[in-house]
N, C-alpha and C positions, 0 to 999 in steps of 0.2 A: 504494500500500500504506500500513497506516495507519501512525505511529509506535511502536505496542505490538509487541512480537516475537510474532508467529502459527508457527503452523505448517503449511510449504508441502509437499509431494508431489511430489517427483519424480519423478514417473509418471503416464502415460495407463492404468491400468488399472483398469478399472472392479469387478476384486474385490479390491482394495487401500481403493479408495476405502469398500467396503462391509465389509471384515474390522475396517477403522480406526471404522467405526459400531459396530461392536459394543462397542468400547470407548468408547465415546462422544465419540471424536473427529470433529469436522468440521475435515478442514484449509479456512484461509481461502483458500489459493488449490492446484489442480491447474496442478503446472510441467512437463510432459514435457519428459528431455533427451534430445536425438539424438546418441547417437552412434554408432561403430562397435562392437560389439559383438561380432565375432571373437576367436576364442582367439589368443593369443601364441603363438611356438612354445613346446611341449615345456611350455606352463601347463596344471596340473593344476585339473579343476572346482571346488574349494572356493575355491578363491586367484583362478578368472577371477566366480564369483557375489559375492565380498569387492569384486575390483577395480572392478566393472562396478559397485556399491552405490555407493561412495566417488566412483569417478567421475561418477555421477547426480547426488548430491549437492552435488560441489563445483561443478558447471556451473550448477546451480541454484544456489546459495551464493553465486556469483560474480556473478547478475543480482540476485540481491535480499538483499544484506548486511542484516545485522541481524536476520535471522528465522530461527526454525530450520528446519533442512530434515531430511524424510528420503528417503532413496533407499534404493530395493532392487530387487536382480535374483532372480532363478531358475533356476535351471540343473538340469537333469534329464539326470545319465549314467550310464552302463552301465560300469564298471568307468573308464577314462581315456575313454571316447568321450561328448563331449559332443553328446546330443540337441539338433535343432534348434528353433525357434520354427515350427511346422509352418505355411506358407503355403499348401499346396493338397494336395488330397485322399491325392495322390501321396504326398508324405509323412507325412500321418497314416498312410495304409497302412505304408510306410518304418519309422514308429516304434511299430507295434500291432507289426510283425512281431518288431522287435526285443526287444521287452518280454514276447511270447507265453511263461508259462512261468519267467519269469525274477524277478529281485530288482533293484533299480536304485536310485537315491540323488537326491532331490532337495535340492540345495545350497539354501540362501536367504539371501544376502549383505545385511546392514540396516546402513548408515551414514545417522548424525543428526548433523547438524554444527548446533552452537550459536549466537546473536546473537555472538559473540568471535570464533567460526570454530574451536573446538576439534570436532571431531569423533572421534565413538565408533564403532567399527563391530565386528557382531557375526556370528555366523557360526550356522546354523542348520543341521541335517543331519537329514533323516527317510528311511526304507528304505521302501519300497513293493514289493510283490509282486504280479506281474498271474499269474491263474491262464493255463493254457492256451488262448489264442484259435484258434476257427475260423475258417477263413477266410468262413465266413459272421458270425461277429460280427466280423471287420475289415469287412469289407463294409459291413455296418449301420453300426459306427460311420464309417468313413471318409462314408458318403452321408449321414448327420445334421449334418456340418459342423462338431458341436459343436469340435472338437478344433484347429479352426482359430485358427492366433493364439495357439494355448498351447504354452509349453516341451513338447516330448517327444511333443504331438500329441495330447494326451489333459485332460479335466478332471476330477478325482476330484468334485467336488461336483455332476457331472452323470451321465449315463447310464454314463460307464466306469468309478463303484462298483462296477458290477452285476458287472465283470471283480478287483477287487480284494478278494481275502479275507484282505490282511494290511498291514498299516503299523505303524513302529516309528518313534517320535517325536512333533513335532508336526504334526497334522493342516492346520494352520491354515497353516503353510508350504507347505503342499503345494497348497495353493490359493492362495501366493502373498505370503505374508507370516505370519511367527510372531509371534503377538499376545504372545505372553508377554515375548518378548527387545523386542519396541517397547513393551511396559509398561515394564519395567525400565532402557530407557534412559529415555525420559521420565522418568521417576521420578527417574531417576538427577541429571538435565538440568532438574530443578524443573518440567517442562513442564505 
């Protein structure tokens, strides 16, 4: 890495990487961190998307001092129940059913920790409304696969718009990251 503090990405997610082009950020380096990513007990969705941000960040912070990092999670729940990161079809069906009809909260946890190692972390909340699904459009969407690999089982910037006729906040979180609040820390951060 070079001497200049860059800005690194704590995350393999390829619409973080492209949310961050719109602002015309290219981080110099994509860091995924691994870690365990289960709720705590009796931890509430906004405080496990905060924890899971911070702790992205500080794992990456901790292999490459001096740069800044950002880290952020996602978390998509229904009242305290946190939707999963859907792995197979099964629970994309799991989580259309749950949402059929319903209003649900996607968290978006953003911590940027500095070259000093101070870190900011910010908290993002937007409301989604899925209309009522049939089981014929869980069908379709669970067989299009889109939904795989995303919180909640679902991606608004792909075919399961066609099921949403409401959201209340930022959009851009809900695919994964709130440009506005990663404006504002940078800014914040001289970046």
């Amino acid at each position: 890495m070079s001497a200049t503090p860059g800005l690194i990405l704590a995350s393999a997610s390829p619409r973080r990487v492209e949310l961050l082009a719109q602002l015309g950020i290219l981080p110099q380096a994509i860091v995924p961190a691994a870690l365990d990513e289960t709720p705590l007990p009796r931890e509430l969705p906004p405080k496990l998307a905060q924890r899971l941000a911070q702790a992205k960040a500080a794992a990456v912070s901790a292999l490459h001092p001096g740069h800044y990092v950002l880290g952020a999670d996602t978390v998509v729940a229904c009242g305290r129940c946190v939707l999963p990161k859907a792995e197979s079809a099964t629970e994309v069906t799991n989580c259309l059913q749950l949402l059929s009809g319903r209003r649900h909260r996607v968290y978006g946890g953003i911590c940027l920790i500095a070259p000093d190692g101070k870190a900011r972390t910010k908290l993002s909340e937007s409301i989604v409304k899925f209309r009522r699904l049939t089981a014929e459009d869980i069908a379709a969407y669970g067989a299009s696969g889109e939904g795989l690999g995303k919180a909640g089982g679902y991606a608004i910037q792909g075919m399961a718009a066609a099921y949403i006729p409401f959201i209340a906040g930022s959009y851009s979180n809900i695919v994964g990251l709130d440009l506005a609040i990663v404006a504002q820390l940078l800014r914040g951060a001289r970046v």
